[in-house]
N, C-alpha and C positions, 0 to 999 in steps of 0.2 A: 182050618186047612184051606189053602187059597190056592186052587184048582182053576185056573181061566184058560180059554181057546181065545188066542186074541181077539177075533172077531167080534168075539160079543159084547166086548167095548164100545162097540159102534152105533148102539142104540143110543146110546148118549149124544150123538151126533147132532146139532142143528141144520148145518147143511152140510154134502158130502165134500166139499171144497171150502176153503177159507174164503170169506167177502175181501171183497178190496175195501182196504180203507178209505176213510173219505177225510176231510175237514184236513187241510195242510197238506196232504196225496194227492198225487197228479191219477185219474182215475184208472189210467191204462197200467199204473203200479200196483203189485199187490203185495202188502208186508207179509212175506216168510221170515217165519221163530228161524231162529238161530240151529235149531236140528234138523230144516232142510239144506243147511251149506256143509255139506258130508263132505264135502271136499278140501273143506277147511279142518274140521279137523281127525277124519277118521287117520291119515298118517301117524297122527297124536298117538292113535291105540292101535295102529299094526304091533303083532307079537306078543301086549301087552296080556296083563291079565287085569280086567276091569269090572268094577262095581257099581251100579247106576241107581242114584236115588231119583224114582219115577213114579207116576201111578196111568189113570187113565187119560191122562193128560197130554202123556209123554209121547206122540205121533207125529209124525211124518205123513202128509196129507190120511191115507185109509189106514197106513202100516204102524205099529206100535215100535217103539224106538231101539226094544230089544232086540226085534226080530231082523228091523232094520240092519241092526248092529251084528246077529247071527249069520245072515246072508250076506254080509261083508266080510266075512270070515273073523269079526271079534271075537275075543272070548271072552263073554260074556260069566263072571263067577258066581254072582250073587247082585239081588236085588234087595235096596232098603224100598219101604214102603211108609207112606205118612198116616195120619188122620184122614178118614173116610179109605181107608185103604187103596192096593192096587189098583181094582175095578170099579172104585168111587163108589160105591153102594154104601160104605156101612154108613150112619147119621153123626151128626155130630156128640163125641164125647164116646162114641164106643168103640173099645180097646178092640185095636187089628190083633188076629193072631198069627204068628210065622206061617207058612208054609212053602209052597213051589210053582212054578212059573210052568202054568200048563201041564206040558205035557216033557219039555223039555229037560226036569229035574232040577233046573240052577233055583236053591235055594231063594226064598223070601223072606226078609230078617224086615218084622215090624219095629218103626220108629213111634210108633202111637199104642204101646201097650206093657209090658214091663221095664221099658227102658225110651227114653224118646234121643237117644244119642249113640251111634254106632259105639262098640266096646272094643276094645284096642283089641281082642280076639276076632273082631269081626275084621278086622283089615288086613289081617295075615294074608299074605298071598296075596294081595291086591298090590298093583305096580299102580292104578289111577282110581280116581271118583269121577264117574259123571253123573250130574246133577241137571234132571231137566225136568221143570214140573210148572203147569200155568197157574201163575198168581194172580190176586186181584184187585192189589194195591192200596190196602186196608189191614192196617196197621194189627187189629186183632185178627183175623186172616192165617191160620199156624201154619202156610206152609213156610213163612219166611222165620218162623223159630226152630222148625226144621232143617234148614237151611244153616242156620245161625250154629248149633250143634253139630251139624255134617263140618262145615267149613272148622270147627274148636278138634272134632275128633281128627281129622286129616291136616291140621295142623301140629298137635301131638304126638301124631305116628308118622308124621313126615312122610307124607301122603300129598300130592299134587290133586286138585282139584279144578276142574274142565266144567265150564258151567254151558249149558248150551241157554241163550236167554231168549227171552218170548215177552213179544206185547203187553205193557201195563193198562187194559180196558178204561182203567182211572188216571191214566198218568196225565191228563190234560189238564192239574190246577193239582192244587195243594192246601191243605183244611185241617181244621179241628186244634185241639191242645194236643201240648208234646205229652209225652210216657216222662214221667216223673220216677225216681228209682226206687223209692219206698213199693210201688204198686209194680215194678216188675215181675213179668209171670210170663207162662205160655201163649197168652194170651195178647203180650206187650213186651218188648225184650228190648229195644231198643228204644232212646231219648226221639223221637221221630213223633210227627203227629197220625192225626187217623188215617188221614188222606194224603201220601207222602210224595205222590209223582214220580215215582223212580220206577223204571223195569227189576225185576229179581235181579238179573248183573248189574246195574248200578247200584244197587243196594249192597250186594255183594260186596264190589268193591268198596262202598262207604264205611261197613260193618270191618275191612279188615284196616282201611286207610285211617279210620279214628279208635284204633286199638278198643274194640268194642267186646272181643272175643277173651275167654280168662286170661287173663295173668297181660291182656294188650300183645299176646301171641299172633303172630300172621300166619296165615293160610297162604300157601301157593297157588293163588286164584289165576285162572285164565279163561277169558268170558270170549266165546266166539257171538256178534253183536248179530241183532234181528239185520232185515235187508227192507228197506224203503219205508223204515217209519221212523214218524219222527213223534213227539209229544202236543202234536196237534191229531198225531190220525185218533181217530175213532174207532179201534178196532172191535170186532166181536166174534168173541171167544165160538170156535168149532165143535165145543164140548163144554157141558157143562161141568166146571170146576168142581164142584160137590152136589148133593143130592139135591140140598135144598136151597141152591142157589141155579134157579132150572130155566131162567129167561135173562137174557139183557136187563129188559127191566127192574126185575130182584140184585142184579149185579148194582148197577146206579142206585140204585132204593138203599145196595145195604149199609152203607158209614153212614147211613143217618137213623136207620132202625134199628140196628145192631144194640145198640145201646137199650133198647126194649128189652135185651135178652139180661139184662137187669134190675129187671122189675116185674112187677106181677104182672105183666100185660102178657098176650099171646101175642106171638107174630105171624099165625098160619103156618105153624108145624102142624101135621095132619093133616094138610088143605094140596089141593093142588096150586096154590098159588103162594107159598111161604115167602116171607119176605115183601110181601106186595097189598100186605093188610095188619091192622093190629087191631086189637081186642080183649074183654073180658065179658066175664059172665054178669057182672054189676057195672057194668061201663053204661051211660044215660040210654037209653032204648033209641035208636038210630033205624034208619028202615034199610040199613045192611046189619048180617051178620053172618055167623061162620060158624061150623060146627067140626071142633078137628076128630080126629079120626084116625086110629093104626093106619101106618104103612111103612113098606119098606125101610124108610129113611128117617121115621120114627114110631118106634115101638109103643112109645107111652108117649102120646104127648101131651103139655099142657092144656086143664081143661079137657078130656077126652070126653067126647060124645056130649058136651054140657055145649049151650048156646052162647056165643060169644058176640056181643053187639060192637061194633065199632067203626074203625073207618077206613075204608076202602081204596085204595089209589090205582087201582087197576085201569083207571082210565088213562092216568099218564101212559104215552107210548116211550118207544126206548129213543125216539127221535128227540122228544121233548124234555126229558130225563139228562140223554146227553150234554144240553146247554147249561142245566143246574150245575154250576161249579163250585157250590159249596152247601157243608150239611146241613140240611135243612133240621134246624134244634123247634120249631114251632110244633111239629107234632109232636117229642116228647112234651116238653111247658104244657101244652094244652091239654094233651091226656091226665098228667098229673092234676090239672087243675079239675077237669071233667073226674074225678075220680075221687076229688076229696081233699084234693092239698097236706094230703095223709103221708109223715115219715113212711109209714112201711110202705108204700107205694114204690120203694126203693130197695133190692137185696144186698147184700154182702158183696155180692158180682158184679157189681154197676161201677164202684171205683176203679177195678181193674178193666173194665172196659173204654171208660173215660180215661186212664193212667194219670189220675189226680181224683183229689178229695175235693177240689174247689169247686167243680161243674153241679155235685149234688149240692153242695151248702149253696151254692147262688138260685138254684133252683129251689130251695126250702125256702129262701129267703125271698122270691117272689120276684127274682130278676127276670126282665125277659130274655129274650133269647138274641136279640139285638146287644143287649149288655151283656151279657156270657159270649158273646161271638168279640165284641171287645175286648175283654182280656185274654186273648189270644195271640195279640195280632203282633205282641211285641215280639215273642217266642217265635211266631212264625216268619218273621221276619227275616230274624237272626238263622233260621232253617232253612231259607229259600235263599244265602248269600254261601249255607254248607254245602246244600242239595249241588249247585252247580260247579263242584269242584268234579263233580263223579258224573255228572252225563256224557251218556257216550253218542246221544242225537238230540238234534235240534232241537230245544225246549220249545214248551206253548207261549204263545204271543199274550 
């Protein structure tokens, strides 16, 4: 049962104000997401009866986007809710369940637990969709297969959808291998690479412009666009997107760690610092290591309470991170080899991470990671001449 007083979303908070962008921003500009131009589109939803897929992400500088929308006189019917839920607490992988918004009673219909796709019951009585939620431009990342299922069910039920769009923290370069369709999942939904450079409305409209959704159906997308940025800024997220993604740093770090999350290594679940180290209990004895531990955002995690030796990146700042534009594949190569050059150093979950089977066989096969970043480059190629049919701001130089 999901019981929140908005307010308490605000622990999540990094600062109580958004930074101003920097790198391609002129400093005296500061990027506002697209759900502070209220004046663009709340006419949209005078009278209407509207449903808003959000979580804690979904604010207007201190105010949550509901409440915003309440004391505009919206009427507000129902709330869908993703992966890690409304108030971004729960961990990766554990099913949200229904409840109610506060105090207020408008229902809360989870998309991360018996169903991850609104049910053509759920939109009766809905006249729109707003869909406002921060991404982080990482292809495995579910809020954009959330998305991908909102946009398929409000195409079906002939339902307009109103995306209010928000900063891509990655959208500054573009990386990795495409999603291959054998390996499509929740995890990888669309032919896209890891690191795709689009904001959620650009993608949005890519998703409906190359018939990506069942049957090559279109959604009635309408994206009110962010204000003063462009695919140079630099932005940094006001709240942290999920539990365990809880610094800038861990955001940059994660298209290139992520992929740990298919393999027997740890990544600092249980740590206060996940995403920003990796390890094992048998990894070569290092004079760092890490011992994970319950918490909140993970109940069990890998290796609990057991010692984990391994390597440390905590010294990158999020300044020096920034300039990395592209995944850094050396620390997985390297762990695998510190580890044994051992098949099962690999799970079942690692091709659906990579969205190909070729990144593990090159890696069994002893290629570096300079050769695996070259057979990429032809796909990506062809990606970054798709990507620019759908931008709605200034690409990176």
């Amino acid at each position: 049962m999901i019981c929140w007083k908005p307010k308490t979303a605000h622990v999540l908070l990094f600062l109580s104000v958004f930074y101003a962008a920097c790198a391609g921003t002129p400093p005296e500009l500061t990027v506002k997401p697209g759900a502070t131009q209220t004046s663009e589109y709340l006419p949209l939803l005078n009278g209407k009866s509207v449903a808003l897929v959000a979580n804690h992400t979904s604010i207007i500088g201190n105010t949550h986007l509901a409440d915003s929308l309440i004391r505009s006189g919206i009427f507000v019917k129902k709330i869908f809710s993703p992966e890690h839920g409304l108030i971004g607490h729960a961990g990766a992988g554990d099913l949200i369940q229904d409840g109610t918004y506060g105090t207020t009673g408008i229902p809360v219909i989870s998309l991360y637990g018996e169903k991850k796709k609104p049910a053509p019951g759920d939109l009766n009585n809905i006249d729109i969709v707003v869909f406002d939620m921060q991404d982080v431009g990482v292809r495995f990342y579910t809020y954009i297969s959330t998305l991908h299922y909102v946009m398929e069910a409000c195409a079906e039920n002939n339902k307009p959808l109103l995306l209010l769009d928000r900063p891509n923290p990655l959208g500054h370069f573009v990386d990795g291998p495409l999603l291959e369709p054998a390996f499509q999942s929740f995890v990888g939904m669309h032919p896209i690479p890891v690191v795709y450079g689009m904001t959620i409305g650009e993608l949005a409209a890519m998703i409906n412009g190359e018939g990506w959704l069942a049957g090559g159906i279109k959604c009635k997308l309408k994206v009110i666009p962010c204000l003063n940025y462009n695919h140079d800024s630099l932005y940094r997220l006001p709240v942290n997107p999920s539990p365990n993604l809880n610094s800038m740093e861990a955001i940059y770090l994660y298209p290139s760690l992520c992929f740990f999350e298919g393999t027997i290594m740890s990544l600092g679940r249980g740590t206060d610092f996940p995403f920003r180290v990796f390890g094992h209990p048998d990894y070569p004895d290092t004079a760092f290591f890490f011992v994970p531990k319950p918490n909140i955002a993970n109940k069990a995690p890998l290796f609990v309470n057991q010692t984990c030796f391994g390597t440390d990146l905590r010294k990158l700042t999020a300044g020096q991170l920034a300039q990395m534009k592209e995944i850094n594949l050396e620390w997985l190569v390297d762990a695998y080899q510190a580890m044994g050059s051992n098949k099962s150093f690999f799970t079942t979950y690692f091709n659906n991470l990579a969205g190909t089977a070729q990144m593990k066989k090159q890696i069994l096969a002893g290629k570096t990671a300079a050769e695996i970043r070259q057979t990429w480059q032809a796909d990506l190629e062809r990606f970054r001449v798709l990507r620019k049919k759908y931008l709605l701001y200034n690409d990176f130089r």
